[in-house]
C-alpha positions, 0 to 999 in steps of 0.5 A: 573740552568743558561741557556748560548747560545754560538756560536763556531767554530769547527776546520774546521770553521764551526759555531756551536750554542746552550745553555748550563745549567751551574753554569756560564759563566766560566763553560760554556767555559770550557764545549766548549773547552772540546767539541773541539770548540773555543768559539766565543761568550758566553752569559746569554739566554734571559728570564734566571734570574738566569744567569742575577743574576749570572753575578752581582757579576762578573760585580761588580769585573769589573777592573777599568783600564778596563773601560779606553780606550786602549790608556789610558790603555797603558799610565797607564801601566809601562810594556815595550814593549817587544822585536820581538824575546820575542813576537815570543817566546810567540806566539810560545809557545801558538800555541804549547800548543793550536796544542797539544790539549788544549782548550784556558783557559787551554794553557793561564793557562800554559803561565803564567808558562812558562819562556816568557821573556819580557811578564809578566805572569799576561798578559797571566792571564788578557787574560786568565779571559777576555776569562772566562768572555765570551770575544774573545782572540783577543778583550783580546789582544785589551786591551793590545797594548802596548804589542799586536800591531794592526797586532797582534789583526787583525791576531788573529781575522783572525784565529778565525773567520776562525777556524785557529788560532794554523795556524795563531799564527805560521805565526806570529811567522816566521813573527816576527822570521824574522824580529828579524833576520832583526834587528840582522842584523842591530846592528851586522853591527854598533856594530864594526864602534861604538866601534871603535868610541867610542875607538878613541874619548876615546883615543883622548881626554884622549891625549888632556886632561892628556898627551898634558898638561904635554908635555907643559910644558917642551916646554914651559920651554925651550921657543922654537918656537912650529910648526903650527901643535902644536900651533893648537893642543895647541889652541884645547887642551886650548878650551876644558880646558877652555870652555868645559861647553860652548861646552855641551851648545851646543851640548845640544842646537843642540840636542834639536833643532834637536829632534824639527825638528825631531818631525815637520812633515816636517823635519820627511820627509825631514829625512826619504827622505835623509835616503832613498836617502843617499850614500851605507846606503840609500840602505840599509834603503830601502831594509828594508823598502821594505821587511818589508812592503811586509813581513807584507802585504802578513802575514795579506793578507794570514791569512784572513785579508781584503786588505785594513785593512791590508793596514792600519796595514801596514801603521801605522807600518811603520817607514818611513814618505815617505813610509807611504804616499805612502801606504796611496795613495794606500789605498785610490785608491785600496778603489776605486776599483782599483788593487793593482799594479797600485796604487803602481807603481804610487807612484814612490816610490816602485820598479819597481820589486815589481809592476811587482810582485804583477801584476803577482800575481794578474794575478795568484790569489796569491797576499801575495804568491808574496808579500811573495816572494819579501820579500824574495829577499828584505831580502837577498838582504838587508844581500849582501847590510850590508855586502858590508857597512860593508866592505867600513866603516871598511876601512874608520874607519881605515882611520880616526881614523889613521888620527887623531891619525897621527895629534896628533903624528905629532904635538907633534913629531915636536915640539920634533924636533923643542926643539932637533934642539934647543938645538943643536944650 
């Protein structure tokens, strides 16, 4: 029969090693996982023909698309990337399954059952064989970026190397819950100044466009004089009527010179410093920033994963140019051993609250408690911050759309009064 090494972790984190006869690699994790280990590496032992021939077949069942790099692999796929509240469902639902007792193929064999909206289940049986044929739970989700994003694979390479993982797959769980309620926030914010907008361009351009034409012509009939408020509105009503394919020209223009900007390296930061620096809503911008940020370090730092990879996770999920030169800066000054307050306060970018946070837990050995706690302030600040935006843009909705439905009354008002005192004469 076959010989399989293995190595394994028990739940403590101890290492275990040693060589099974099995059928295959598939009977050899399986026979693991029923000895309450999580199987780090399984392997065909070296001088075992049998195990070597066993594992042609499988080699020759290889998926094509698993051969291609990850990148391509993501291109290729026409899944969507699913949203923080359906990754923080899924990771929820594993942890459960795994807390409850069940070794790792058979909780992967269940989340292909379980309703995980936005994941489909035949990711969870891709990750289900990878496991089977030997591969970590982490190296399986490194195949899937487009639903599995580096913080994700890192964490859960952190509670596999550490035996924690049910512990890790519910950090990450809060982490994503938490930034789900973040962007809820965000859109329950502008869902009220959008519709509004929407409402009153409707109704404006419905006036210029139906009822201004119709009101025209009986003026015109009775050749009176029109105020200057009507000739304008006139002349605007004329503009659309006449030339509303040269105003899709440029708008259409405008959009594409200012996603051509957008792209440019530098007008992605001229963007990303006036969104930081903008009036009410810039505050708002970086007080997410700021919590995102420590909210993201202090989940890897907590679950094993060293600073300056976590570092760069942080970095690159960043969506602010500025922010991640910053974090940047800072990785490469931490990389020459320096701490992780000094390179912060020196970018000039991060609060001075902040700095003063991390020093502390620095000083206390606690860095990502700290990180953890500023993200905390940041994200109850940002909820006060929304609020106080929400109550200045309601007012200044009212005040404009009453201004411009005013126009539109005023305009067609006087010239009534203009044909009435002409009628009179």
């Amino acid at each position: 029969m076959p010989q399989f090494s293995y190595k394994a972790r028990r739940r403590t984190g101890e290492v275990v090693e040693g060589v099974l006869d099995v059928a295959d690699r598939s009977a050899a994790l399986l026979h693991i996982e029923r000895l309450g280990l999580f199987p780090v590496l399984v392997d065909a032992a070296k001088g075992s023909a049998a195990a070597a021939a066993s594992e042609r077949p499988a080699a020759a069942k290889t998926n094509f698309r698993a051969l291609l790099p990850p990148s391509l692999q993501a291109a290729l796929s026409k899944k969507r990337k699913p949203k923080l509240q359906e990754l923080a469902t899924y990771t929820q639902q594993l942890a459960n399954l795994l807390n409850s007792g069940m070794p790792l193929t058979v909780a992967l064999n269940s989340m292909t059952h379980l309703e995980s909206k936005g994941i489909p289940a035949d990711i969870s049986r891709d990750l289900r064989q990878d496991v089977m044929e030997g591969r970590s739970l982490s190296d399986s989700m490194a195949k899937q970026p487009r639903i599995f994003s580096d913080l994700y694979v890192n964490m859960v390479r952190a509670g596999e190397s550490s035996g924690a993982l049910v512990e890790v797959l519910r950090r990450m769980a809060d982490h994503f819950e938490r930034f789900a309620q973040v962007q809820s926030k965000f859109s329950s914010a502008l869902v009220y100044p959008a519709f509004v907008g929407v409402v009153g361009i409707g109704i404006m351009f419905f006036f210029m466009t139906y009822m201004l034409p119709k009101f025209m012509t009986i003026f015109e009939g009775m050749n009176v004089p029109m105020p200057v408020m009507t000739q304008i509105l006139i002349g605007i009503s004329h503009a659309f009527a006449r030339y509303w394919w040269l105003m899709l020209i440029v708008v259409a223009i405008a959009v594409i010179l200012f996603k051509r900007f957008q792209a440019s390296t530098e007008g992605r930061r001229k963007l990303d410093q006036w969104k930081m620096s903008a009036p009410v809503f810039g505050k708002v911008i970086k007080l997410n920033l700021f919590g995102q940020f420590a909210s993201t370090l202090s989940t890897l730092l907590e679950n094993g994963v060293p600073v300056l990879t976590a570092l760069k996770i942080t970095e690159q999920i960043m969506p602010n140019v500025i922010l991640r030169e910053a974090i940047s800066k800072t990785r490469e000054e931490v990389t020459d051993g320096k701490t992780l307050a000094q390179p912060l306060a020196r970018s000039k970018v991060f609060p001075q609250l902040m700095v003063d946070l991390v020093k502390i837990g620095e000083d206390t050995g606690d860095v990502p408690g700290a990180l953890r706690n500023i993200a905390v302030t940041y994200e109850n600040e940002l909820s006060i911050a929304l609020r106080v935006m929400m109550n200045m843009i309601e007012p200044v909705m009212i005040v404009v759309m009453a201004l411009g439905v005013g126009f539109l009354l005023l305009s067609v008002l006087s010239a009534m009064f203009a044909m009435t005192a002409n009628i009179a004469r």
